[in-house]
N, C-alpha and C positions, 0 to 999 in steps of 0.2 A: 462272534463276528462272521458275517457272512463272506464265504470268499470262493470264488473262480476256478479252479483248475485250467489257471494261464498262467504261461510264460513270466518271467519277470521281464520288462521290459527296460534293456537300458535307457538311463537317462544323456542327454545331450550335453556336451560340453559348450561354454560358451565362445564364440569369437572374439578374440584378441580387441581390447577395449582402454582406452585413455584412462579409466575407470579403474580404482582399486580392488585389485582382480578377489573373487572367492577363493577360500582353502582350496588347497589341491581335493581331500575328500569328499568336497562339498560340488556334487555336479549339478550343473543347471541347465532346464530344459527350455532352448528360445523360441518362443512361439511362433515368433516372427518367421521364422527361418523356414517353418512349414516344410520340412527334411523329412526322411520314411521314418526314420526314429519318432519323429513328434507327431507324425499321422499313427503309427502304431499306437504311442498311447494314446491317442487320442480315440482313437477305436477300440482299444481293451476296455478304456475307463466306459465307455459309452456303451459297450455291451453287458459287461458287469452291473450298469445303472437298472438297465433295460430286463437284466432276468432278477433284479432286487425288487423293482417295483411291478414285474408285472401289470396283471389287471386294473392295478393303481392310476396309471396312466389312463385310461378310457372310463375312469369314474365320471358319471356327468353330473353327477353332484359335487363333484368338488370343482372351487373356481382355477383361473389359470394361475391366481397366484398361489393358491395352496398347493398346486403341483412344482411348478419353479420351488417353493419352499420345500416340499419333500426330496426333489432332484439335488440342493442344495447338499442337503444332510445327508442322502447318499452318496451323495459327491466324496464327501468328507470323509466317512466313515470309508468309503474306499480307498481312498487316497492313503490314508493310514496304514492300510492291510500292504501296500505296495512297496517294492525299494526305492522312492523317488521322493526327490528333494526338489521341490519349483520355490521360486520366490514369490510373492505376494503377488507380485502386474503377473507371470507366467500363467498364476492359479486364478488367478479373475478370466485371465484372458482363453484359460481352458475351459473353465465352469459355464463362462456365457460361449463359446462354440457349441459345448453339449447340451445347453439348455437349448439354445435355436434349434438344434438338431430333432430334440424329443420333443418341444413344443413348437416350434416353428418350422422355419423352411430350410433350416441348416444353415451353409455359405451364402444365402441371398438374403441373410437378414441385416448385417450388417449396410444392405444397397436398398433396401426398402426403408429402413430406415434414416438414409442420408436423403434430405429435403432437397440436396441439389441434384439427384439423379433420377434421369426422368425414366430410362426405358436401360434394361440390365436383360444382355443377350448371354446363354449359356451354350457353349457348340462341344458336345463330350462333356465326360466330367473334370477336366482339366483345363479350359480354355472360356473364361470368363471376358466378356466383354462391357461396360455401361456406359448411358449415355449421359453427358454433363455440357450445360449452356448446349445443347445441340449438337456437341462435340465426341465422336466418337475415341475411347478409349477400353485397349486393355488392364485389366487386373490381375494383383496377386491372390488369387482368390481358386478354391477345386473342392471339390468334391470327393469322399474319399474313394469310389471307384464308381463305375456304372450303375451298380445295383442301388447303389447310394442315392444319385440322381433319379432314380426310375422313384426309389422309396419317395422323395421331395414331389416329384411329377402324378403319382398316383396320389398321396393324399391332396393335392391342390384339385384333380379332377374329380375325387371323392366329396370333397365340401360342396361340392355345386350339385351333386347329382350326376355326373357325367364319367363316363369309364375311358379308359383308355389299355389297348392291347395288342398284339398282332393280327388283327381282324381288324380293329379298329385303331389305326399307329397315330392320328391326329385328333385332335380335342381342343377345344376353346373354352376356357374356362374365365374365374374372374377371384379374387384375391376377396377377402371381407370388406377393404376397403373401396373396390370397385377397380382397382386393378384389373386391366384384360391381360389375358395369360394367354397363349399359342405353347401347346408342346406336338412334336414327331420325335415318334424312338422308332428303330429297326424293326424292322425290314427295310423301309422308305426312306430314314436315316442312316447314311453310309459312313459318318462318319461318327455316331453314336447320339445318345436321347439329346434333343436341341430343344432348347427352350428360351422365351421371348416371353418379359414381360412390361407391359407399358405403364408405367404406375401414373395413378391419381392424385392430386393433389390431397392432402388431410381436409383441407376446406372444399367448396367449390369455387371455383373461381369465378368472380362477378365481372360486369364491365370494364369498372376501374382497374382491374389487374389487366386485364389486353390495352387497356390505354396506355400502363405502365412498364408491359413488357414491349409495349412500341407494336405492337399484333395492328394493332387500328388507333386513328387518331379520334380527340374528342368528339370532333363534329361530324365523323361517320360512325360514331358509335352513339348520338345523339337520331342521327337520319337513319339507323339501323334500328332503336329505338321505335320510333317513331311510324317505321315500316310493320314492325310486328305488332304494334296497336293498335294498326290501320290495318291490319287483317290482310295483307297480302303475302299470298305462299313462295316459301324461299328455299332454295337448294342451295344448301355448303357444297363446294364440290372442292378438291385439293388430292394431291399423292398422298402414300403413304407415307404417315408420321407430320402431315403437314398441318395438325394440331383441331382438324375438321370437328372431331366431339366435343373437345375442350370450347371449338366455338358454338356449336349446337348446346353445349349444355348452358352457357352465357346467354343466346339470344332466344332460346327458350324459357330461362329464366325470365325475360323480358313479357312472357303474356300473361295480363291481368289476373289478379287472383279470383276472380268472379266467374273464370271458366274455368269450364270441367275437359282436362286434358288426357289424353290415352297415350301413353308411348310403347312403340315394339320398337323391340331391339333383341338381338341373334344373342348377347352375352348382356344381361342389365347393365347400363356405366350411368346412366344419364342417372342427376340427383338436383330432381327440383326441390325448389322450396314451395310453392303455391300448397293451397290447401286441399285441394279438388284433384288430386292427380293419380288416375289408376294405370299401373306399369304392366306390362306382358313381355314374358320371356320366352325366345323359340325352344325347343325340347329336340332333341336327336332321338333316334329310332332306340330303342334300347335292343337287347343279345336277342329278341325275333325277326327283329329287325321289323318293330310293330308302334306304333304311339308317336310317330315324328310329328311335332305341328312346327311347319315352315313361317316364316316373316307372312306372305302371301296369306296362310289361314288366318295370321291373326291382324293381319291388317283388313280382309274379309269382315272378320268378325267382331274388328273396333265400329264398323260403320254402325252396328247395331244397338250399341252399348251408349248409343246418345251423345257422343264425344264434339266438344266448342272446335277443339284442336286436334290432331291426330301427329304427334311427333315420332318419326323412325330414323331410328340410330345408323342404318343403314339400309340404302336399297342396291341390291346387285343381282337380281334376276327379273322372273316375271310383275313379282310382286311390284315393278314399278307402273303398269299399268290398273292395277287396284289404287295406286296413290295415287295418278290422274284423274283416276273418277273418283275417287272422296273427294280432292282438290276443286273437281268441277261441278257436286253434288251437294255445295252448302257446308262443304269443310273448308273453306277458303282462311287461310292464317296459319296454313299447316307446312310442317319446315320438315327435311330431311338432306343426306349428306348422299354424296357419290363419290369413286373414284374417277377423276379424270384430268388430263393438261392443260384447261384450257374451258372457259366459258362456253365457247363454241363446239368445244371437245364435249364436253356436260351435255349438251343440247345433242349429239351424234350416241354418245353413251344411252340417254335417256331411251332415246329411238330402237337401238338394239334392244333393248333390257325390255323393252314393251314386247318384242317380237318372239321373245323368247318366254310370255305367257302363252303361246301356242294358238292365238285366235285368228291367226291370219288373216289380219288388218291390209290394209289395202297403206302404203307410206306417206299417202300424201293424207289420212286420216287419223295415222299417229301422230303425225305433226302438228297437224291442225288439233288436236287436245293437247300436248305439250304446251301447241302455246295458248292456247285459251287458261290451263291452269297453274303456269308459271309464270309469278309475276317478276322475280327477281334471282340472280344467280352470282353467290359469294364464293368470289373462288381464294382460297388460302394454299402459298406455299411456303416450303422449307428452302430457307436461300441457303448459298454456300458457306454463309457466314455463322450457318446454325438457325438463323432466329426462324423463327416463323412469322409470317407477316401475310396479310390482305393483298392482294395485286391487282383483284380487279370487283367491282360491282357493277356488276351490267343489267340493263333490265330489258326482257322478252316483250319485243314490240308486237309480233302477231306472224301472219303471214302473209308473202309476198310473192305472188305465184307459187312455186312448190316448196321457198325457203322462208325459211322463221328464218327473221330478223334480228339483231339485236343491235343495243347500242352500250358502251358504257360509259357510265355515271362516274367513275372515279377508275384511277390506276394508279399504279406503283411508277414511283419515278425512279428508274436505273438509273440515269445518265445524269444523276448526282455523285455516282461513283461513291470509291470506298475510302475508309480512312485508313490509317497505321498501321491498323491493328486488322486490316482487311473487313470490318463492319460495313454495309452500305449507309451511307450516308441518306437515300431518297426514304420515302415517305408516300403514301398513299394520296392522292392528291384529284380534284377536280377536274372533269373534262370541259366545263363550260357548256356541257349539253342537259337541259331543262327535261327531267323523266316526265311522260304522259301520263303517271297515275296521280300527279297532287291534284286534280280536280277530287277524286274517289276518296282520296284521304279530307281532301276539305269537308266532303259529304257528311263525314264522322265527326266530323270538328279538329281534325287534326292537319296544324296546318303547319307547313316548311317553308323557313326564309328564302327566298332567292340567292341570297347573298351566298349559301351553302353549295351553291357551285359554279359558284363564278371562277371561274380558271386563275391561274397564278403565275400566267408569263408573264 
């Protein structure tokens, strides 16, 4: 038997329990309790695993579960060589911490695997945070010191291709699932490795799940619909976490399988289903600090590639005046997401973000492409209530002396107020103002009732 020159580690006794107590001889280790005692073993037994199986571990010929299965058996056979006595839930609940640890993410597997937690913040390796219905909470949850977390943060930026170090302390990465990951450690982290990550649904989410989670109601999800088959270019625009990809990757879903789409995006998230769809991922400079291709190159270099639709996961630099001239060059139908408050905010963001491709345009000429190539603007927030929800659909009428106009089409009713339980009660709702593109859509054959926005006072 193979065995460590460590320590014996004492075992924990348990807390005083209604329950018919164990032999005094018999000690048992509370998982729960997560005390220095059960971190310690929990790190002997995990290093002990770690110099048993060596190279065994990075075999790529073996599957993920023949490794779980050899972790298993050494589990066991270590367990043995030690003076500790667990009971059966203690030993499950050790086995599967050290398996996450060696095959997975360690402490965040337990949060990637819970369906109801959407985004799981770590600040140190002791101070877990996740997010639930929208709702921020902490957990009992840590890592067993720093170096721990850095190990979890470097292979997450390793699977992508992407490094992270003191040269380089920020990294964007993405989970197998399509999970977006944000890590900073020290230097620039002061209070140690921080790490953010927004998880994915298992499926993608379709229309009918934003009608369900109350995101949008049927009949602007039928006239959203209806807008991306009628080839008119559309900007998500909402704050951060206000569900902006979750809705690009839904009304993206939305264009016919008969075109051929190109999507950039800085980190892949977006997962169509059409059959025609070729994806591009931005690349960071590697240790020459040589090979970067920015959003900007490869939105450049989708014009080329024949693309129906051109979809980007994000625009926040110059690259947004390369999407006005695809937008106004016979790529009309082409959707992308911005950070901004406000409809009107989107339309000033835009403007910036063009000026900051360095062509020194003259303002009343980035305007005037703005609005010649945006026909519509979804803006999505996160209310106080958590949810995420639609607030406004406005659509870009042109320009008016030096200002682009807009009007909207539908808005979020506040002044339905909350219920009980502090929910908003309002609902996305009709302005009674008739958009100027259903002639354009009729051209196509696609035509919209009236009835769709007739007001509801």
């Amino acid at each position: 038997m193979f065995r460590r020159n460590t320590p014996v580690v004492e075992a924990v006794a348990p807390p005083a329990t209604t329950e018919t107590p164990h032999p005094v001889h018999e000690e048992v280790v509370e998982a729960p309790a997560r005390d220095n005692r059960w971190l310690q073993i929990r790190k002997s037994v995990h290093e002990q695993i770690l110099d048993l199986l060596g190279p065994t571990l990075y075999d790529s010929q073996l599957s993920q579960g023949d490794l779980a299965d050899r972790v298993s058996a050494s589990f066991s056979s270590i367990l043995r060589s030690m003076s500790l006595n667990l009971s059966p839930e203690q030993t499950v609940s050790l086995i599967r911490e050290i398996t996450d640890d060696i095959l997975g993410y360690g402490p965040l597997e337990p949060y990637l695997r819970d369906p109801e937690v959407s985004e799981i913040m770590v600040t140190g390796h002791k101070m877990f945070h996740v997010e639930r219905r929208g709702l921020l909470e902490e957990v009992p949850a840590s890592f067993l010191d720093e170096a721990h977390l850095r190990r979890v943060i470097d292979k997450i930026a390793a699977s992508v291709g992407r490094r992270i170090d003191e040269a380089n302390p920020m990294v964007d990465a993405r989970l197998p699932d399509g999970s977006r990951v944000n890590a900073v450690i020290p230097p620039i982290a002061l209070n140690g490795s921080t790490l953010a990550i927004r998880k994915f649904s298992a499926t993608p989410l379709l229309s009918q799940d934003l009608i369900r989670f109350g995101t949008m109601p049927a009949e602007l999800c039928d006239f959203l619909d209806k807008c991306i088959k009628g080839r008119l270019s559309v900007v998500i625009s909402g704050g951060t976490g206000s569900g902006k990809t979750t809705t690009l990757n839904v009304l993206s879903g939305l264009i016919p399988n008969n075109e051929r789409i190109l999507t950039v995006e800085d980190v892949a998230e977006l997962r169509l289903n059409q059959r025609h769809v070729v994806s591009l991922e931005a690349r960071p400079a590697n240790v020459e600090n040589k090979g970067e291709v920015t959003i900007r190159d490869l939105v450049r270099n989708a014009l080329r590639m024949r693309p129906d639709r051109i979809v980007v996961g994000e625009i926040r630099d110059g690259a947004a005046l390369d999407m006005l001239q695809a937008m106004n060059t016979g790529h009309d139908g082409s959707i992308t997401t911005l950070h901004s408050n406000s409809p009107r905010d989107t339309l000033s963001r835009l403007e910036t973000m063009v000026m900051m491709a360095g062509m020194d345009l003259p303002v009343k000429v980035i305007r005037e492409q703005i609005a010649s190539a945006v026909d519509l603007i979804v803006h999505q927030s996160r209310l106080r209530d958590g949810t995420r929800r639609i607030t406004h659909v406005s659509e870009v009428l042109g320009m008016e002396g030096d200002v682009i106009t807009l009007q909207n089409l539908f808005t979020f009713d506040f002044s339905a107020g909350v219920d009980s339980e502090g929910k908003f009660r309002g609902r996305v709702r009709p302005t009674g103002i008739i958009p100027t593109f259903l002639p354009k859509l009729s051209e196509v054959g696609i035509e919209i009732p009236f009835e769709i926005f007739q007001s509801e006072a």
